[in-house]
N, C-alpha and C positions, 0 to 999 in steps of 0.2 A: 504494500500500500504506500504510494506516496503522499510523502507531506504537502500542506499547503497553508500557509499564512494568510489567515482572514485579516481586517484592517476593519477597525470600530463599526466600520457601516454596516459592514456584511454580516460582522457579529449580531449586531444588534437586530438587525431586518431576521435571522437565523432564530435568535432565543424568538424574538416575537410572534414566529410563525410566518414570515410576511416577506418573506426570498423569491423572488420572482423563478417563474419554474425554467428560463433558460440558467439561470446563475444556477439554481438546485443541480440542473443535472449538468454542468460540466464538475462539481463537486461528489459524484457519484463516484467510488473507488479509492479517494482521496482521503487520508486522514488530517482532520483539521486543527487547527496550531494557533494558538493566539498569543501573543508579545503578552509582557508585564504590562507593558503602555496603555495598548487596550484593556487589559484586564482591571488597569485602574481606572481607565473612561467608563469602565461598564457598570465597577462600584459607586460611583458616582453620583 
């Protein structure tokens, strides 16, 4: 599985449910990864 680095949007639009279905599926196969950075925009 490869990794892949979400960036605050894609996170966010992801937790909410609300990932538009071309973004969803080139993330099919993909393991997803998020920075500290984000992970502190999302505590936020």
């Amino acid at each position: 599985m490869d990794p892949v680095v979400l960036d605050t949007d894609v996170s966010s639009l992801s937790l909410k449910r609300r990932l538009p279905s071309a973004l969803m599926t080139r993330l099919i196969g993909k393991q997803p990864c998020i920075t500290f950075v984000t992970l502190g925009e999302l505590t936020q």
